[in-house]
C-alpha positions as CSV (number, residue, x, y, z in Angstrom):
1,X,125.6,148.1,97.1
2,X,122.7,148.7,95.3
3,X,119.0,148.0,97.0
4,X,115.8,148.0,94.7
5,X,112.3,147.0,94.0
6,X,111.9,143.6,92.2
7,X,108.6,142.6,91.9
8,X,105.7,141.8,93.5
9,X,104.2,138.3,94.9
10,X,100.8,136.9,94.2
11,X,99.7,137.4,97.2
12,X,101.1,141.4,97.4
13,X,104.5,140.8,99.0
14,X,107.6,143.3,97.6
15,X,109.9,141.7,96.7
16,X,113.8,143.1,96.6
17,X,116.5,142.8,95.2
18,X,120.0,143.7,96.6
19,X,123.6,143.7,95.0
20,X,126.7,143.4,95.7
21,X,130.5,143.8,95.1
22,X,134.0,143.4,96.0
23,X,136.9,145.5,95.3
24,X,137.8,143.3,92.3
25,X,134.5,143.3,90.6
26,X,133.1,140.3,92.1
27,X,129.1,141.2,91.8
28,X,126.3,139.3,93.3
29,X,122.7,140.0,92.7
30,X,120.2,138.3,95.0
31,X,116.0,138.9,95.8
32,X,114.1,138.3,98.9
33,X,112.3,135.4,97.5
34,X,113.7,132.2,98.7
35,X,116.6,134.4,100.2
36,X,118.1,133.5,96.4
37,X,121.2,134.2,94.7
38,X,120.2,135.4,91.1
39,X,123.8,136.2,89.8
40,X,127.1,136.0,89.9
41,X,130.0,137.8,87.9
42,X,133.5,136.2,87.7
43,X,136.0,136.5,85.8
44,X,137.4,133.9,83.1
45,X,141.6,133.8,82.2
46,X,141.2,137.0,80.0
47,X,139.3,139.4,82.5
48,X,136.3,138.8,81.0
49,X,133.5,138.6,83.4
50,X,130.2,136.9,83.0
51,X,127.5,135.3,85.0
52,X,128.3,131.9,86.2
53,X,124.7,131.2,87.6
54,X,121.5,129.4,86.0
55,X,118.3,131.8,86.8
56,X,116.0,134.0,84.5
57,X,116.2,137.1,83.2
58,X,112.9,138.9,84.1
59,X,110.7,139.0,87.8
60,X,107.8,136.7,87.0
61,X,109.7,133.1,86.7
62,X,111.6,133.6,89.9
63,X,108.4,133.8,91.5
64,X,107.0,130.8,90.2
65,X,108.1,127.3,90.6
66,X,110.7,126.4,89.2
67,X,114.0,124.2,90.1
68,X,115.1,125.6,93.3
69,X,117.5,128.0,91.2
70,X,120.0,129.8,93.7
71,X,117.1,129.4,96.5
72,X,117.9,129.2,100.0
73,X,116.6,125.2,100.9
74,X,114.9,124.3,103.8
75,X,113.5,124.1,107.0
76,X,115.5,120.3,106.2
77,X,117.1,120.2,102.8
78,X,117.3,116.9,100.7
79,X,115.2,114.3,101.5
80,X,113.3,112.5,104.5
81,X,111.6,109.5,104.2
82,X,107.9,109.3,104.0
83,X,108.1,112.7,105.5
84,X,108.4,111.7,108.6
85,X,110.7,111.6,112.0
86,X,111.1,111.0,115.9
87,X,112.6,113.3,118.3
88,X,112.1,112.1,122.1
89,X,109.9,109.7,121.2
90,X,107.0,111.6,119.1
91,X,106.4,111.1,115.5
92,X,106.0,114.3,113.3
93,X,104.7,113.9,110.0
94,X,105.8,116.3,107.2
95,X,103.7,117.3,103.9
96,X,105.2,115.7,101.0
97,X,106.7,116.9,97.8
98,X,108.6,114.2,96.3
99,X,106.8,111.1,95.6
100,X,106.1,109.9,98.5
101,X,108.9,111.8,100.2
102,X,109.5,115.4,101.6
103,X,112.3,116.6,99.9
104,X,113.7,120.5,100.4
105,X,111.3,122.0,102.8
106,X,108.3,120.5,101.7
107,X,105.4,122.4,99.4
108,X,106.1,125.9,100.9
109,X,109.4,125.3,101.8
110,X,112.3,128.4,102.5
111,X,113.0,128.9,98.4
112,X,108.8,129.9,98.0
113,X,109.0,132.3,101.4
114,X,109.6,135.8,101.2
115,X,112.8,136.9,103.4
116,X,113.3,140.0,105.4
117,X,116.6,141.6,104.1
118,X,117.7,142.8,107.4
119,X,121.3,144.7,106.7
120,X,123.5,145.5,103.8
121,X,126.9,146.5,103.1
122,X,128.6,147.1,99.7
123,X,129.7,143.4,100.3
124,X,127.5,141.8,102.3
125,X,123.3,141.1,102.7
126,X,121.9,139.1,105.5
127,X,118.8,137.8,104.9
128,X,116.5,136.6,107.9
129,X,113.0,134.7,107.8
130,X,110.9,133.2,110.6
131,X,109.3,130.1,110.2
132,X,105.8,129.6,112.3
133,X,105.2,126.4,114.7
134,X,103.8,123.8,112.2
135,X,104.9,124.9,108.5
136,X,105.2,122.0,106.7
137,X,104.3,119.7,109.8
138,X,107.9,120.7,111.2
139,X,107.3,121.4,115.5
140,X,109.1,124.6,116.7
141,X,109.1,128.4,115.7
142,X,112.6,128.6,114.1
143,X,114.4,132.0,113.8
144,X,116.7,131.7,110.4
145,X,119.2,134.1,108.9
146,X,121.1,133.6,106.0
147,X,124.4,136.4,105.2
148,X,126.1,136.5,101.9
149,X,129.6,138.3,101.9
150,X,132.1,138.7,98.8
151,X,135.4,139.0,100.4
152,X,138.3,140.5,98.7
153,X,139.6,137.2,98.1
154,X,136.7,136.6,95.5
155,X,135.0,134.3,97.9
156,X,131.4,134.1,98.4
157,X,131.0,133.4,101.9
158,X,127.4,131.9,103.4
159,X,126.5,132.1,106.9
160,X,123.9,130.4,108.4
161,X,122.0,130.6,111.3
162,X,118.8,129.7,113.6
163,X,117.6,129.4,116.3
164,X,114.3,127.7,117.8
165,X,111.5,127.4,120.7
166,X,110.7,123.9,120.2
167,X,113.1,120.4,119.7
168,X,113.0,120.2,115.2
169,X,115.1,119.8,112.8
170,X,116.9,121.4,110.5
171,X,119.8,120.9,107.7
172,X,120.2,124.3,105.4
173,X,121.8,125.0,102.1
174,X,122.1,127.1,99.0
175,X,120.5,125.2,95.5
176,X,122.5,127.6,93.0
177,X,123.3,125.7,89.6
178,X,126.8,126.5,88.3
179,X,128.0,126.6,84.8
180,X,131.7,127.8,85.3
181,X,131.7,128.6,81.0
182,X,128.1,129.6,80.2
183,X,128.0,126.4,78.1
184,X,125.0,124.5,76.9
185,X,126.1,121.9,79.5
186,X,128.4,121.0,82.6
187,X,129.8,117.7,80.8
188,X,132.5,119.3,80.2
189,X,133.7,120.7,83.6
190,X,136.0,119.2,85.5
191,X,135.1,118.1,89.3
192,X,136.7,117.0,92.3
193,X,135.4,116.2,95.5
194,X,137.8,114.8,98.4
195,X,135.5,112.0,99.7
196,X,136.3,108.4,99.7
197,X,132.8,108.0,100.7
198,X,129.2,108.7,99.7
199,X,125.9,108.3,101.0
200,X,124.0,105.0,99.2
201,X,120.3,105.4,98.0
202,X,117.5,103.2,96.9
203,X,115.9,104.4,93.7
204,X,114.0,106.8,95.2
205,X,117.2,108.3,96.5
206,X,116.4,107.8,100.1
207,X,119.8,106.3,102.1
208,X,120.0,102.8,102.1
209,X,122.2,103.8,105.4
210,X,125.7,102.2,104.2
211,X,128.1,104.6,103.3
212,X,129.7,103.3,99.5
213,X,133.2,103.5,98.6
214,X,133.7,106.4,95.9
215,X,134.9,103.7,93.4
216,X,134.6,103.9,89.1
217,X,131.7,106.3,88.4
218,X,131.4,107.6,91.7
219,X,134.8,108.7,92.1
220,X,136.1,112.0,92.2
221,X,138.9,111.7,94.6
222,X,141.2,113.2,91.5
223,X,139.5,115.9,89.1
224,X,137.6,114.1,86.4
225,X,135.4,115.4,83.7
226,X,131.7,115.0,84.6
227,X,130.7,113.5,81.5
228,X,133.1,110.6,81.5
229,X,131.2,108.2,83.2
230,X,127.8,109.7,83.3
231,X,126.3,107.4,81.2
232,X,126.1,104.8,83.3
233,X,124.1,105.9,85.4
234,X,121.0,106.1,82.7
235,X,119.0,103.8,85.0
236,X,119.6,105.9,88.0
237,X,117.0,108.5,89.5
238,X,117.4,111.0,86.8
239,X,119.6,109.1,84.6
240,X,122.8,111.4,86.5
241,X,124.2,112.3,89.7
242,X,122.7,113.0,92.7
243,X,124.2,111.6,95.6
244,X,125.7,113.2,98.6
245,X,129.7,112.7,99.2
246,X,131.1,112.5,102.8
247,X,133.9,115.3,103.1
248,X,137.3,113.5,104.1
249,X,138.5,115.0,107.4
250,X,135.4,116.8,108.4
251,X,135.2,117.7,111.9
252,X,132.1,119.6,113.6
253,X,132.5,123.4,113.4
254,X,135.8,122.8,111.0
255,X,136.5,124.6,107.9
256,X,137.0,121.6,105.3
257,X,137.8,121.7,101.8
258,X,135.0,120.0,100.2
259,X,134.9,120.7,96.1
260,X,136.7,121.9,93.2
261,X,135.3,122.5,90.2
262,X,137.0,123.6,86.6
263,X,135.9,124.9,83.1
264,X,138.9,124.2,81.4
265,X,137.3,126.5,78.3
266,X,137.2,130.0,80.6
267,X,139.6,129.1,82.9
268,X,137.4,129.2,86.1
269,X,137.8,127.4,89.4
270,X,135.5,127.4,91.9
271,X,136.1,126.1,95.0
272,X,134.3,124.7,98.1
273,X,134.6,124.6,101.2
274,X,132.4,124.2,104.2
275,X,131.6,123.3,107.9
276,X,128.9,120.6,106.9
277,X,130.0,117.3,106.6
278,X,128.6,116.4,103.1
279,X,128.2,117.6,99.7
280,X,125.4,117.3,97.5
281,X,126.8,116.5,93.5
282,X,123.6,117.2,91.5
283,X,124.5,117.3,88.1
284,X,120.9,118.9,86.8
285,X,119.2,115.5,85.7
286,X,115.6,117.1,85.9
287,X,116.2,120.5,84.3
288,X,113.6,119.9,81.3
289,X,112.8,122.8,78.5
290,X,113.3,125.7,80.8
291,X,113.2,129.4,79.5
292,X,116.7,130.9,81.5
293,X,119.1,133.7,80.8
294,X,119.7,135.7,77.7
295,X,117.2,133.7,75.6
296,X,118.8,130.2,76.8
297,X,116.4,126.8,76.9
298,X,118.0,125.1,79.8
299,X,118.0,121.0,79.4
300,X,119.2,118.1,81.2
301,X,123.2,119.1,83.1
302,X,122.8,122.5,81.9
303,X,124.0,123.9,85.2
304,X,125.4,121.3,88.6
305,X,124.7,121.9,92.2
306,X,127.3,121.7,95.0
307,X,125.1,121.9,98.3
308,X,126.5,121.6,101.0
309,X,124.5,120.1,104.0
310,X,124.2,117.4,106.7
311,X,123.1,114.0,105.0
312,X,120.2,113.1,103.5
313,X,117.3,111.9,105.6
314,X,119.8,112.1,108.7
315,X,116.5,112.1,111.2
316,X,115.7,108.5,110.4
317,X,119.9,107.5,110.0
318,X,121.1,107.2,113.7
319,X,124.5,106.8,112.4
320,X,124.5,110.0,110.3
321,X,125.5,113.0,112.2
322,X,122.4,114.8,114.1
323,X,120.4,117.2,112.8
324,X,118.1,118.1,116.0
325,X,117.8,121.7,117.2
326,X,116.6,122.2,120.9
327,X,115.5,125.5,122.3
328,X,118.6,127.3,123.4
329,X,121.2,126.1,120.8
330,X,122.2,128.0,117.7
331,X,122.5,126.5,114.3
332,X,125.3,127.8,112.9
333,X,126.9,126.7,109.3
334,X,129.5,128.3,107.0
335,X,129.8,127.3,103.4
336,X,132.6,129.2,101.4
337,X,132.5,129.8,97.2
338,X,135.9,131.1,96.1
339,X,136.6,132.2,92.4
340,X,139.6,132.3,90.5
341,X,141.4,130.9,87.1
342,X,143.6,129.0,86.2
């Protein structure tokens, strides 16, 4: 485990950074900022390791906006309508980031906050923020950790939890964007997700509230390459995939395989698993001209997200799974990254 200075916020925060390894050589890097993962080092079929992550090289970019790279997204990741929900009856209104739409947190939302890093192992760094009564229009003081673990089975394990003084909401994940081959793109990879279901959106990717068969393009019941039938969806929101699948067989609190993904190229496999009922397939449709890693311009699919969460807009979707938190409850969520080759 290594613990360091990283930089300094605008406004005088430090900011660290913390890494991490397994007994195989696994290696993590991550920074207080946004509680983010920065790196990670797996191995292809050879041995050879390399850094399967989309990020920058240098202090200043993390610090700046940027898209959500390896940031922890909330207080409600995704998107809610108009920015705004019920509970018991009273209205909240939240700011909005995304059109007319709050989408990840809002303005300031977890990924632009600088964490504590609370306890560290030579596998493991928890991360812990709190988030005032009011930030981003959300009701409630909310207590949130966040603890990264590389276990000896070359799994990155994520741990979430909060806790709150006020009824709010809150749905948590991890924005890293993969690229299994350090490629110019993710066309190539191969992707699976065991969901006979996803979420349907209007075209400002707010759930229509039907859940769609996963039919033709939207169907990754059996491994297909991303690329295949990405084309049409050219008049979708971003011209790609954003959508969130509905993991068959989940069950609340139940460890459920929930992704596979494959560069045929390297060898990797990554797979997914999680105690969320959804998965969030964001192939990197907005990624525009941006200055990443090792003197990469990162473009359009460079790198795909696999976030696991609770649907989008589930506050304003009584038949989506709840996504209230009430003073005395723990949030709890476990999302599981394992790494091998094949």
């Amino acid at each position: 485990m290594k613990r360091e200075p990283f930089a300094k916020s605008a406004d005088g925060q430090a900011v660290e950074r913390i890494t991490i390894t397994n007994k195989n050589g696994l290696t993590a890097r991550f920074i207080t900022w946004g509680a983010s993962l920065t790196e990670l080092h797996a191995p292809d079929r050879a041995g050879k390791f390399a850094d399967v992550t989309l990020g920058f090289d240098t202090a200043e970019p993390w610090l700046k906006p940027h898209p959500f790279f390896g940031a922890t997204a909330g207080r409600f990741a995704n998107r809610v309508a108009k920015g705004k929900f019920t509970i018991d009856g009273k209205e909240w209104t939240l700011a909005t980031n995304d059109g007319a739409n709050h989408l990840h947190g809002g303005v300031v939302g977890f990924d632009k906050r600088n964490w504590t890093l609370e306890a560290t192992s030579e596998s493991s760094a928890r991360f812990t923020y709190t988030s005032p009564d009011g930030e981003e229009g959300y009701p409630g003081t909310l207590k949130v950790s966040v603890t990264y673990t590389l276990t000896d089975a070359d799994e990155l394990r994520l741990d979430y939890e909060a806790t709150t003084d006020k009824a709010t909401i809150v749905n948590l994940t991890n924005h890293t964007y993969w690229n299994l081959g350090a490629s110019p793109d993710i066309l190539a990879h191969e992707l699976r997700l065991p969901a006979a279901t996803y979420v349907a959106v209007d075209a400002a990717s707010i759930p229509t509230g039907r859940l769609a068969p996963s039919a033709e393009v939207m169907d990754f019941q059996k491994a297909k390459v991303i690329g295949k039938d990405i084309a049409a969806l050219a008049s979708a929101p971003g011209g790609g995939y954003d959508h969130n699948w509905v993991i068959d067989g989940w069950a609340a609190g139940k460890q459920t395989f929930a992704a596979e993904l494959f560069d045929a190229t390297s060898g990797r496999v990554m797979r997914v698993s999680t105690t969320e009922p959804g998965i969030q397939f964001y192939s990197g449709n907005y990624i525009n001209n941006v200055a990443g890693k090792s003197g990469r311009t990162y473009g359009k699919f460079a790198g795909l997200c696999l976030e696991t969460q609770h649907f989008p807009d589930a506050p304003n979707q009584p038949a989506f799974a709840p996504t209230t938190l009430r003073p005395g409850e723990t949030f709890r969520s476990t999302t599981v990254y394992q790494f091998s080759v094949r």
